[in-house]
Backbone as CSV, one residue per row, in Angstrom:
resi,resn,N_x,N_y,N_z,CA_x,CA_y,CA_z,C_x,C_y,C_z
1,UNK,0.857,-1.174,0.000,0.000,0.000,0.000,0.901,1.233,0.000
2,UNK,0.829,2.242,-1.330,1.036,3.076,-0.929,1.001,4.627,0.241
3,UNK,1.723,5.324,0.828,1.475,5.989,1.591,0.054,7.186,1.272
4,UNK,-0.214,7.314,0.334,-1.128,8.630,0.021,-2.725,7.251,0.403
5,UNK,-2.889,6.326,0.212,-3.866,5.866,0.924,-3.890,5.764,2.593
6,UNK,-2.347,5.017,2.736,-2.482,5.279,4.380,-2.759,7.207,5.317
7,UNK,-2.551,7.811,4.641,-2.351,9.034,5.432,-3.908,9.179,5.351
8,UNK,-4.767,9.095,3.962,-6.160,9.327,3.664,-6.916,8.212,4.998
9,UNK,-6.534,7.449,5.112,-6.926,6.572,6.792,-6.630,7.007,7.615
10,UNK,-5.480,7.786,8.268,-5.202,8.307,9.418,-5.962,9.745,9.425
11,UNK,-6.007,10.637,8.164,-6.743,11.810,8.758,-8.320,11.077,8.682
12,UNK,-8.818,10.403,8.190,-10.542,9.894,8.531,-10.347,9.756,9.805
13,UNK,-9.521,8.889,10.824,-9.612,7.953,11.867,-9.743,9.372,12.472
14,UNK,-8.456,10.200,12.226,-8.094,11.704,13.380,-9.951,12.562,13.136
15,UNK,-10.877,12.788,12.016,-11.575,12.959,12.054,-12.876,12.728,12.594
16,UNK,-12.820,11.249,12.844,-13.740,10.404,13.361,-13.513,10.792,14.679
17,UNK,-12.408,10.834,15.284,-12.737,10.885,16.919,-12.809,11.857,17.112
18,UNK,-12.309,12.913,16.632,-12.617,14.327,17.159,-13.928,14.574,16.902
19,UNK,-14.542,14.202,15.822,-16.443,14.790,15.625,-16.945,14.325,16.598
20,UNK,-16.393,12.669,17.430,-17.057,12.036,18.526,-16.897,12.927,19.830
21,UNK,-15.608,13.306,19.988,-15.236,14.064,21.153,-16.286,15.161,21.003
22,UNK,-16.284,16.193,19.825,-17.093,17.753,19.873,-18.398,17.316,20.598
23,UNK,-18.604,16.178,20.615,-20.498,15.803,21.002,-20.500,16.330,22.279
24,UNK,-18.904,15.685,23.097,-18.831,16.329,24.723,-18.604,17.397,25.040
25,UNK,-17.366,17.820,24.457,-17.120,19.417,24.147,-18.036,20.574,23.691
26,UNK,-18.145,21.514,24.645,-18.597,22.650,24.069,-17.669,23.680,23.948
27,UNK,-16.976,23.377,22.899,-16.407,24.092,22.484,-16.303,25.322,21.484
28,UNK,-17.842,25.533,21.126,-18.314,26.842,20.310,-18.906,27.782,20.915
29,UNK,-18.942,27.275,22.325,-20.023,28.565,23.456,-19.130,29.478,23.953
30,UNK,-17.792,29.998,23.577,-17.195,30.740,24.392,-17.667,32.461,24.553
31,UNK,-17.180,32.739,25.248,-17.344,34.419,25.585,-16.748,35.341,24.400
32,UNK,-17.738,36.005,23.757,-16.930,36.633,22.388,-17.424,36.430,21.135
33,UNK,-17.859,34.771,20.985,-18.916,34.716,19.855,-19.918,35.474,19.616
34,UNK,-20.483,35.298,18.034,-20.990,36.544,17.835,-21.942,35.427,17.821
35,UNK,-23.433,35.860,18.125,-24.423,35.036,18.215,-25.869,36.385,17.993
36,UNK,-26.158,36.548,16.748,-27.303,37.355,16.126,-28.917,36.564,16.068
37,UNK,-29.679,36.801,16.974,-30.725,36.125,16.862,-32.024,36.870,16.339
38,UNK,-32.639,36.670,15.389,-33.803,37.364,14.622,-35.010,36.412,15.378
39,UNK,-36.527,36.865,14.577,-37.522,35.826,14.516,-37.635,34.613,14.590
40,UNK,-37.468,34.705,13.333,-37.368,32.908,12.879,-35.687,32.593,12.235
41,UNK,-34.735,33.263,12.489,-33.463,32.932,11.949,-32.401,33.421,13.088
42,UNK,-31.204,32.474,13.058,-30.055,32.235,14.135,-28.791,32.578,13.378
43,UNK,-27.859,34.082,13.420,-26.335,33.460,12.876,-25.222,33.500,14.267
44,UNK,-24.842,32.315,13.430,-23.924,32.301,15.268,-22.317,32.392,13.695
45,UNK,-21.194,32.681,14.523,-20.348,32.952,14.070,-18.949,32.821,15.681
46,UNK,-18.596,31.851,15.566,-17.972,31.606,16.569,-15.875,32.028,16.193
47,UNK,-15.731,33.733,16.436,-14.853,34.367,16.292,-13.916,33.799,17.374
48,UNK,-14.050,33.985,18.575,-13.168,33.470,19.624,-12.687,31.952,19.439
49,UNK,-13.286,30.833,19.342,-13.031,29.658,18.896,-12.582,29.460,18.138
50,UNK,-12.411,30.329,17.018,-11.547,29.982,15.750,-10.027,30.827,16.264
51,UNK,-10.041,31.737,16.830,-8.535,32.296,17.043,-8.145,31.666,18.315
52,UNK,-8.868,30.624,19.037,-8.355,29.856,20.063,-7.631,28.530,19.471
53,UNK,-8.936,28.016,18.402,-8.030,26.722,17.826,-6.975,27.058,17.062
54,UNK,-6.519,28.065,16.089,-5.667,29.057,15.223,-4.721,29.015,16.605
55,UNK,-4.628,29.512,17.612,-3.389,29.581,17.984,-2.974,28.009,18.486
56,UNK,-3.517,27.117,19.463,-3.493,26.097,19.471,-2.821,25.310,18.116
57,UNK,-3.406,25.114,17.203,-2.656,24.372,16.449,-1.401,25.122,15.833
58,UNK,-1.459,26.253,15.982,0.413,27.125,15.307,0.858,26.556,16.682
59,UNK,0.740,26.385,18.161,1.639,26.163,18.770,2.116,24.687,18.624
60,UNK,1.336,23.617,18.089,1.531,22.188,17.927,2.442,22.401,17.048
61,UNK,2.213,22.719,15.153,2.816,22.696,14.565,4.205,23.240,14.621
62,UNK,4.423,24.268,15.629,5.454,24.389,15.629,6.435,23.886,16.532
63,UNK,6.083,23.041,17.522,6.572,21.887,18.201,6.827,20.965,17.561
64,UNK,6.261,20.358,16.428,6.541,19.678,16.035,7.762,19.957,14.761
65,UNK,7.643,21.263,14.123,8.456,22.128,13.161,10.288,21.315,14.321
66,UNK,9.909,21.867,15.402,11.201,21.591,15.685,11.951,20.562,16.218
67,UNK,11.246,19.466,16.364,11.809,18.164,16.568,11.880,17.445,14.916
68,UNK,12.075,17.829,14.173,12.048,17.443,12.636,13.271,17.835,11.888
């Protein structure tokens, strides 16, 4: 087996458990989201969570940048 199938299995597997984990996690309710509620329509826009996971993963990647 080439590698470009195995990696296409490891990011599904890495996908699979994390969608399982988010079920426990609330991890889109933080303080800062923008959350616009009308009548009959909801936009949520979760700003803080994205520059929380954004820094989070630059700090992985670059842990890992340097053991390489």
């Amino acid at each position: 087996m080439s590698s470009l199938p195995k990696l296409l299995m490891i990011i599904g597997g890495v996908l699979l458990v994390l969608g399982f984990l988010m079920q426990f996690i609330k991890l889109g309710k933080l303080p800062g989201d923008i959350i616009i509620k009308k009548e009959n329509a909801t936009f949520y826009f979760p700003i803080v969570t994205c520059i929380l996971v954004s820094v989070i993963l630059s700090a992985i990647f670059f842990i890992i940048g340097k053991f390489r």
